[in-house]
N, C-alpha and C positions, 0 to 999 in steps of 0.2 A: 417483499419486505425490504426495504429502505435502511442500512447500516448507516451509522455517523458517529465520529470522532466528535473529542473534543477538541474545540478550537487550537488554533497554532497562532501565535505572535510569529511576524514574520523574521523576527531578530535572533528565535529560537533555533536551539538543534535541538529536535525532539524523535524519543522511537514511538511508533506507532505498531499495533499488532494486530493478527487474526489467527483465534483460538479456535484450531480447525477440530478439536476434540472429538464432538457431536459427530463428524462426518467419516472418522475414520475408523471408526470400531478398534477392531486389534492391528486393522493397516497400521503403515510409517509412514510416515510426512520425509518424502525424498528429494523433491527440490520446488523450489518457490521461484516465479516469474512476477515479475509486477510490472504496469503499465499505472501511466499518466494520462489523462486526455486533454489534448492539448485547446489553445483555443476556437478553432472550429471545431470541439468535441469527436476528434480522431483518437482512439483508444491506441498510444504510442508507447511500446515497450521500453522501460529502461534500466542504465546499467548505473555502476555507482559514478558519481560524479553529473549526472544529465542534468541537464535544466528544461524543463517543459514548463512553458508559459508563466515561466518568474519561479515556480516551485523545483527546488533540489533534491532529486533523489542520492544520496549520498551512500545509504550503501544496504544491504538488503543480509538477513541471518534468520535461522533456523535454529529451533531449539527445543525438543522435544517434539511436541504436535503444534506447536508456536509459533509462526511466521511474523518476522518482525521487519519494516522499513522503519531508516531512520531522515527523516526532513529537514531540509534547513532553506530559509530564504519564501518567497512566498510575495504575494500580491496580495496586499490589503485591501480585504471585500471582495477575496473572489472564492467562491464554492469549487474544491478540485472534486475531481473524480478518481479516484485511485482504486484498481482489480489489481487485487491478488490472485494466482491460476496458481493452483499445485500438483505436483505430481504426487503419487503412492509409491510403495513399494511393491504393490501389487499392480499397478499400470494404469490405477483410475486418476481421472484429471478434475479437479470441480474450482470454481472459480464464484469470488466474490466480490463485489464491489463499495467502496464506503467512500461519503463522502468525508472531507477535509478542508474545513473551512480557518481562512488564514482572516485574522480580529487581532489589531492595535488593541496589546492590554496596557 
């Protein structure tokens, strides 16, 4: 199954989220990892302030079972790839991917 946002203007700062609910039962949501992939589709970790491939990761927050990046800057017309990887509080690790496509509104 194939996740996707809704589009980003590249002029925006916007949060983007994954409602990891489903997956954690009565686990905690302990820390969030995000990766970009870059232009030769290298799944590249980053931190706040990166820039992979024109798209800004700016800065990354946790909030309940809630993993939220927030975006700014962007290539118009280009489909990103963004994984989120979580930890638990019990030690399990699950990861997902969405895409993010950056559109001139």
């Amino acid at each position: 199954m194939s996740y996707k946002w809704p589009n980003k203007d590249k002029d925006e700062i916007a949060d983007y989220s994954v409602d990891w609910s489903r997956f954690l039962g009565t686990d905690t949501l302990a820390a969030a990892t995000w990766f970009i992939d870059d232009a030769n589709g290298l799944k590249t970790q980053v931190s706040d302030a990166s820039i992979i491939n024109g798209l800004q990761f700016v800065t990354g927050t946790i909030s309940g079972r809630v993993a939220t990046a927030r975006f700014s800057l962007g290539t118009n017309n280009i489909k990103y790839n963004i994984t989120c990887r979580i930890s638990t509080g019990n030690g399990l690790q699950y990861e997902r991917s969405v895409a993010l496509t950056v559109k001139e509104k």
